[in-house]
RORO-692734 format. One record per residue (C-alpha): x, y, z; residue in one letter. Coordinates in steps of 0.05 Angstrom, whole numbers, plus 5000, padded with zeros to 4 digits. Each point is the difference from the previous one (the first is absolute). Layout:
RORO-692734
XYZA...
end
This chain:
RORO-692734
440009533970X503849364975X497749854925X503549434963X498050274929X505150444957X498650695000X497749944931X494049455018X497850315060X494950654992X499950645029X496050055052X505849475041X505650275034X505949534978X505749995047X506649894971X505649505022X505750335038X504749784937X495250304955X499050645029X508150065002X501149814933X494850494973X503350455040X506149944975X498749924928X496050695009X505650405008X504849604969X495750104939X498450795009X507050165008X502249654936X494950264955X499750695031X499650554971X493649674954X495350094980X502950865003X505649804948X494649704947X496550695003X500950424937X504750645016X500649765065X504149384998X506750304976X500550405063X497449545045X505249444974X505650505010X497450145071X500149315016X506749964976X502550575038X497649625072X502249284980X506250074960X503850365061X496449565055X502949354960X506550204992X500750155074X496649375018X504349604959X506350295016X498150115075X496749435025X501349454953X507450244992X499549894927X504050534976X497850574954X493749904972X498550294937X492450264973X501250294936X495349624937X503649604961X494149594966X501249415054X495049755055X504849575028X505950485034X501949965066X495650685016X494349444981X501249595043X501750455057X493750424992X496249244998X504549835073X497650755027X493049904974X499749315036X502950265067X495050505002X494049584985X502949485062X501050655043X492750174977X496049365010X503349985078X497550745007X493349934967X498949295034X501350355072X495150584990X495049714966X501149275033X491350025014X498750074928X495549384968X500850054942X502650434927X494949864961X499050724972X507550185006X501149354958X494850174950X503450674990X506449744995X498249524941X497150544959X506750405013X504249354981X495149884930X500650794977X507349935014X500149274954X495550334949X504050534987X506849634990X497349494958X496150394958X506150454995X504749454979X495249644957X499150694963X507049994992X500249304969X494150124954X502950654973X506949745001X503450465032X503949485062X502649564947X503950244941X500149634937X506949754991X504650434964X505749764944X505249985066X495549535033X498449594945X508049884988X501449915061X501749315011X494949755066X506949745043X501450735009X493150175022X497650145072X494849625025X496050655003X503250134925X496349364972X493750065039X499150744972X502249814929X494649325011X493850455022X502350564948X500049574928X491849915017X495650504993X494649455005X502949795070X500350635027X492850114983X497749375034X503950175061X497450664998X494049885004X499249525053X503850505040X495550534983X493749625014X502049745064X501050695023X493750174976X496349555034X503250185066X496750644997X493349615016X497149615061X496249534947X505949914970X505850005037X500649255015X500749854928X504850564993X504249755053X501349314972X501050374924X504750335036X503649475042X500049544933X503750634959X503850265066X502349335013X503849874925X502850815013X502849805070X502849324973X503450344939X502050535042X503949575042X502549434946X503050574957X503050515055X495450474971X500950515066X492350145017X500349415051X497150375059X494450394973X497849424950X499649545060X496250475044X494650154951X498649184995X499950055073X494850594999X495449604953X499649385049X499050575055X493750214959X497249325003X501949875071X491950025022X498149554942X504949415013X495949575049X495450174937X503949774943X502449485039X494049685014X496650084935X507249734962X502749505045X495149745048X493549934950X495850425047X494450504997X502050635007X495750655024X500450664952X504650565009X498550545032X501550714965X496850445049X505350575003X503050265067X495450615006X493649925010X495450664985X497850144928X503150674992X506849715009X498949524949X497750484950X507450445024X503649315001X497949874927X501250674976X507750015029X501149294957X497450244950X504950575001X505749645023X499349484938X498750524953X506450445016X504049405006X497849774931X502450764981X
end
């Protein structure tokens, strides 16, 4: 049945049917976004993550240095950590990832071509997308409000004349001199992710987070500093979470027009599995603030 209402207007009891282009873009973004933030939320777990980070390495690593070398003819790709996000293994692994999600969506889309709608498939994708947002942010704006990313300037750097700088140089030495700064940062980092971790809140988290993602991504870019990719995507995941609740925000921000209340009625719908549900987040936010 044919409803012109967003998803997020229309209530339960209607079957919405998707556009074509919607369905395929949800499918795609789907596994486009799995595969990137895989293997979370097992790497967050305490004891658990180490291993499971080194197991992911051992699959990928290998499988993008063929890829590159093999099939884009790029030459030897190399995998080891050198502190940058932006090496050419990043940018093959984000050329392999996006093959596989196009491969994917024309798979998926053939056997599952009667398929209505994703409503409950979406709904668990979004939580997956928030935990994964929570946890970064709250894990770099920990780092900001301890001071432990940025360095206060040493005697080197404060002789240095700035011509001889890099452009990531002078950004660090910028964000280190301020204890206050870092702090302010820091916290809007850390709040944003800690309102993802909520249905009531997650709107508001998301724009925190686009408004503090947004300045990252920009200085990220304007000073070489070489987290390019995984800044970017992160912005990109926090406009993903409030993909249901733009014709919303739209309406209410730029069109001066009633708008109905959100619904927070999580995927499952028996009691007991919201008692479970509640128990795991509550164990998930508790070891990841351990």
């Amino acid at each position: 049945m044919q409803n012109d209402l967003p998803p997020s207007q229309t209530p339960m009891a209607l079957i919405i049917e998707w556009a074509m282009a919607y369905k395929l873009t949800f499918r795609f973004l789907c596994i486009y976004l799995l595969l990137y933030i895989f293997p979370f939320p097992l790497d967050s777990l305490p004891f658990l993550g180490e291993y499971v980070s080194e197991l992911s390495s051992a699959i990928w690593n290998p499988t993008t240095a063929w890829f590159g070398e093999s099939v884009l003819g790029w030459g030897e790709i190399s995998t080891d950590i050198t502190g940058s996000g932006d090496k050419l293994a990043n940018y093959t692994k984000m050329c392999l990832f996006l093959l596989l999600a196009v491969l994917g969506t024309l798979i998926w889309s053939f056997v599952d071509r009667q398929r209505v709608n994703y409503e409950k498939v979406q709904a668990y994708l979004e939580i997956a997308i928030r935990y994964y947002l929570a946890v970064i942010l709250i894990s770099y704006g920990c780092a900001k409000i301890f001071k432990t990313q940025f360095s206060t300037p040493g005697p080197y750097r404060l002789t240095e004349q700035i011509g001889d700088m890099s452009p990531m140089g002078l950004a660090w030495t910028f964000m280190g001199y301020s204890k206050a700064f870092n702090l302010f940062t820091g916290l809007g980092e850390a709040l944003a992710g800690f309102l993802l971790f909520f249905r009531h809140t997650k709107v508001v988290g998301a724009f925190l987070g686009i408004a503090v993602m947004a300045n990252i991504v920009a200085m990220n870019f304007c000073y070489d500093i070489p987290v390019k990719l995984f800044s970017t995507h992160l912005l990109l995941m926090l406009f993903f979470v409030l993909w249901k609740d733009i014709p919303r925000i739209v309406n209410f921000l730029f069109r001066n027009k009633a708008v109905a209340a959100a619904d927070f009625t999580p995927p499952w719908n028996r009691e007991k599995y919201r008692k479970l549900a509640l128990g795991i987040k509550a164990f998930f936010i508790l070891g990841v603030l351990y």
